[in-house]
N, C-alpha and C positions, 0 to 999 in steps of 0.2 A: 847423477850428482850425489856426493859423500852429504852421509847424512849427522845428527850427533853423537850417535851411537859411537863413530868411529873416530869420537874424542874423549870419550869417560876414563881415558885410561892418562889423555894426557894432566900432565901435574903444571906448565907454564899458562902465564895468564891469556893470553894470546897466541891462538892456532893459527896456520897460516896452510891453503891449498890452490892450488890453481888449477884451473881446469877448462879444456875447450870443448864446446857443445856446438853439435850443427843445427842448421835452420828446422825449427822444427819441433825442439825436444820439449817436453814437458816433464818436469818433477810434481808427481801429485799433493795434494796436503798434506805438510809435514809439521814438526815441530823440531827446535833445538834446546835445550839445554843450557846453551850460550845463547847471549848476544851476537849475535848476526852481522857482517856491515859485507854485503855483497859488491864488487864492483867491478866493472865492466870494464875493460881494455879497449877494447872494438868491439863493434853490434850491439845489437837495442834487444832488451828485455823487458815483459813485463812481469811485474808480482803483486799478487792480490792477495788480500787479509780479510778476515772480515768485516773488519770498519775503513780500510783503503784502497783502491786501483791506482798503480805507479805501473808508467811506461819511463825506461828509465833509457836512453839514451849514451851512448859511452864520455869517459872521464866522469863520472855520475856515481854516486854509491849509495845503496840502500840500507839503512840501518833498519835492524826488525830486533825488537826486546827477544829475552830468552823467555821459551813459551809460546810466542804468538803463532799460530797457524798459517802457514803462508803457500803460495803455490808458486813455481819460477816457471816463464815459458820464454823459449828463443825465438824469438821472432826471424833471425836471419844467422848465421854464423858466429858464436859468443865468446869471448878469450875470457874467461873469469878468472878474478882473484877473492877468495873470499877469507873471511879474517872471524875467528871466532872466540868470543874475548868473556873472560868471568865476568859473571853479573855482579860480583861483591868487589868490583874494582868501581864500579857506579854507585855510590848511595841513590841515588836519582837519576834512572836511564830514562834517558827521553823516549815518546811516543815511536812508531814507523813512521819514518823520514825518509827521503832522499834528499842526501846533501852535494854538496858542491865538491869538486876533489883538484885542489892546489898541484902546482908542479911538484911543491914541496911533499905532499901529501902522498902524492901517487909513487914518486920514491921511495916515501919510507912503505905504504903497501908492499910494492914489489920486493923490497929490503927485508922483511920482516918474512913475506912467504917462503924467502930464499930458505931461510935458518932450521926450516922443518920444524920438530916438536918436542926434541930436546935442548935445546940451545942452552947457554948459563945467565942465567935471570943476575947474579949478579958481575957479570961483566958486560963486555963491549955491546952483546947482542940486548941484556934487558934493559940498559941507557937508549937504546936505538928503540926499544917496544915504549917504555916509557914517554917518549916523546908522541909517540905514533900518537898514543891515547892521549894525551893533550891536544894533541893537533884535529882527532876528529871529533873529538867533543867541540872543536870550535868551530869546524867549517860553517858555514850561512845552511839556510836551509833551499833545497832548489823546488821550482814549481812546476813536478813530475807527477802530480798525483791527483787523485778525485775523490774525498772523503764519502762513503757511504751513509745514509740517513738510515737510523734504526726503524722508525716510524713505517712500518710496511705499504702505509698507503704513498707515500714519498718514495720509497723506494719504488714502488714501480714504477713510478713516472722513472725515478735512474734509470732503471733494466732497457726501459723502452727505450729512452737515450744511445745508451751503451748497446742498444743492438743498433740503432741506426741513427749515428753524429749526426748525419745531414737533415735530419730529420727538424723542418721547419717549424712545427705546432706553436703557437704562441700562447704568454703563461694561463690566458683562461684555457683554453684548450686542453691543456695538461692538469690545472686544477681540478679540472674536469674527469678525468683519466685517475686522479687522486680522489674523486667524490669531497673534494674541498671546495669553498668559498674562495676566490681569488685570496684575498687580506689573508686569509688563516694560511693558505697556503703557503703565499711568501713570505711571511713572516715563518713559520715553521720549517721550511727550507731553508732558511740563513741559519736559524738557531741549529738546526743538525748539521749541516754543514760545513757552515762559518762564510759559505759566500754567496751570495745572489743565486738564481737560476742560470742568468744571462752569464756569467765568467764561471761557473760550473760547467755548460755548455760548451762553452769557451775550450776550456780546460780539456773536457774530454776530446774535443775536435783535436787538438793539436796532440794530444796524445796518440790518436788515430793516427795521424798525420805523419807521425812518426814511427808506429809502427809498420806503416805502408814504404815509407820512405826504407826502412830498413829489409821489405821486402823486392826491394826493386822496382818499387813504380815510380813514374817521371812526378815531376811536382805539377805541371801541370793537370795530370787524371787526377793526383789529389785534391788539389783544392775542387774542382766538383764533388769528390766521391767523400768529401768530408763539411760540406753544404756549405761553402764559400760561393761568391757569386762569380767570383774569378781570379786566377792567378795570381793577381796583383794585388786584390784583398787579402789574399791566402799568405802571400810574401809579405807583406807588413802586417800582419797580425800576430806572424810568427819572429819577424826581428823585434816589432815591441816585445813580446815574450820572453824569449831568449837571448837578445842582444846578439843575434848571426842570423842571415838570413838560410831559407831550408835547403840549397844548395851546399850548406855545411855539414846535413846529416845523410844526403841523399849520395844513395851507391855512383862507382863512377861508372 
């Protein structure tokens, strides 16, 4: 993966690269220079930061601030487009996101990667970037990620999580594992957070879920292997989520 290094030289406000990665690949911690907004064609990626886990699924795109530390790994076969845009086009860049990516949207992506890294800012091609960057500062935000708790004793209860989704423990149980009081606990988990244990949980399950699904396992092994009681749990837990059911992300 092209790192920022290999854009200090460009002068347009928006870099544009695409690139395929097979199942497998990892780019270690890096940083960029730019803003970031990674996005997927086909195949399911995750990226971690160190205040987020995003499994990101395709038509899905990942914004990351210029700076922030992040890791990219392919879970299965990855067609990337990635888009790297001046921070002082932002007065105000949003947090790591992953957003939503419109038909509209994914056009001008692909539109814009065509143009390489000289293009003419004031003609046909920087009316075309112009938009692009209206149009992703607007998308919705999508719900690909698992915010990390600073608080080290919360975080381990995450770790333990995120090594094993399926993993039943109930919140004393885990408060426990945190050497917290129930009360302090849940309450202290929302506030680093922003959501409950139970739709944290949630959250990460279906991320697994997906990154399984993108390595070729049947949706059935998932929903056990990701602590569903069964398929049919597993399949409506993930259309309320996503609005499709896992058969939309699952290989053919």
């Amino acid at each position: 993966m092209e790192h920022s290094h290999n854009f200090e030289t460009c002068t347009r406000p928006v870099c544009g690269l695409t690139d395929e990665y097979p199942a497998g690949f990892v780019d270690p911690v890096h940083t960029h220079d730019r803003i970031q907004v990674l996005y997927a064609c086909s195949g399911v990626m995750s990226v971690v930061t160190p205040a987020i886990s995003f499994v990101v699924p395709p038509q899905r795109a990942v914004w990351l601030p210029a700076n922030m530390p992040h890791e990219v790994s392919c879970r299965g076969p990855v067609s990337l487009r990635t888009l790297y845009i001046d921070p002082a086009l932002y007065a105000q860049a949003p947090e790591c996101r992953v957003i939503e990516v419109s038909d509209f949207l994914r056009a001008l992506i692909l539109k814009v990667v065509s143009f390489g890294h000289e293009y003419d800012c004031d003609g046909h091609a920087g009316r075309i970037v112009e938009v692009l960057l209206y149009e992703v500062a607007a998308m919705p935000i999508a719900p690909y990620g698992a915010t990390m708790p600073s608080d080290e004793r919360l975080l381990r209860v995450c770790k333990a999580i995120l090594a094993d989704p399926a993993d039943n423990r109930d919140v004393d149980q885990l408060a426990c594992i945190a050497g917290m009081a129930r009360r302090t606990f849940t309450r202290a988990f929302k506030r680093e957070t922003g959501m409950g244990l139970a739709v944290w949980r949630q959250q990460v399950r279906l991320m697994q879920a997906l990154s399984l699904m993108a390595a070729g396992r049947p949706v059935t092994t998932i929903a056990f292997d990701v602590g569903y009681d069964s398929p049919s749990a597993f399949t409506a837990m993930f259309r309320r989520a996503y609005g499709v059911p896992p058969s939309m992300y699952a290989l053919p």
